[in-house]
C-alpha positions in Angstrom: 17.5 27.1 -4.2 20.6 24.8 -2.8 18.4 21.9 -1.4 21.6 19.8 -0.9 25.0 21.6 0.2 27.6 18.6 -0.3 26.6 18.0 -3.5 25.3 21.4 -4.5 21.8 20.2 -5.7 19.6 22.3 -6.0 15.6 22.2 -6.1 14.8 22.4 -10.1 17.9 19.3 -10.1 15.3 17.5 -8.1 12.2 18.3 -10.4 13.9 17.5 -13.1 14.7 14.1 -12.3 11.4 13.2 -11.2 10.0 14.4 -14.7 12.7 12.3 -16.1 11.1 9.2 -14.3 12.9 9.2 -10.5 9.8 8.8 -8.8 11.3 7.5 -5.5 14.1 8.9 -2.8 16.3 6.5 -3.8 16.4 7.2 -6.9 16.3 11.1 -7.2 19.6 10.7 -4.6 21.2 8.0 -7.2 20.5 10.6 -10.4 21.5 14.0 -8.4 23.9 13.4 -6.1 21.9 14.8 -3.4 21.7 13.0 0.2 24.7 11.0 -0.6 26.9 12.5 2.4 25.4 14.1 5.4 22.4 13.1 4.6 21.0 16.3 6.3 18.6 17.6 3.1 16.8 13.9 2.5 13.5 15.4 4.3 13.6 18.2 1.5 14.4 16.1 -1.4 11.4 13.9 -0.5 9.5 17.0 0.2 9.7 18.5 -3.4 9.7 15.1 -4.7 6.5 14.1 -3.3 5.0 18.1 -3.8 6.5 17.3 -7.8 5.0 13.8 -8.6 1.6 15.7 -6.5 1.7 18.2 -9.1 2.4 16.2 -12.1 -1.0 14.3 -11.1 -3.2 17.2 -10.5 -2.4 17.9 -13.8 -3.3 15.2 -15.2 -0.1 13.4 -16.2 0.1 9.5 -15.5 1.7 9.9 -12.0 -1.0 7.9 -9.7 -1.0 8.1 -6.0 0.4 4.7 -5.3 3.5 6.4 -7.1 3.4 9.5 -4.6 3.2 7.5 -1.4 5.8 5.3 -2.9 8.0 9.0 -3.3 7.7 9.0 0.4 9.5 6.1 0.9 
């Protein structure tokens, strides 16, 4: 799904740069593209950044939960 229009980012772009180590807003924006214009999809990026890195740790991966409320940030 299309999570960012200007940029055309979509939702798997996002998950894919937090498994490749984006663990914050900032930086998801900086490797996708996304929320560099309107800036009208940041609250979904964070969203499926923060339910990704949740995932990752209820799986048992080394994603803590200082990193997810960092995510939100």
């Amino acid at each position: 799904m299309i999570i960012c229009h200007c940029a055309v980012v979509g939702d798997r772009a996002i998950a894919d740069a937090a498994t490749a180590g984006a663990t914050t807003l900032s930086r998801v924006c900086a490797a996708t593209g996304a929320g560099r214009d309107c800036g009208a999809c940041v609250f979904s990026v964070r969203r499926i950044l923060c339910e990704h890195v949740g995932s990752e740790a209820d799986h048992g991966l080394s994603t803590t939960s200082a990193e997810v409320d960092r995510a939100a940030s």
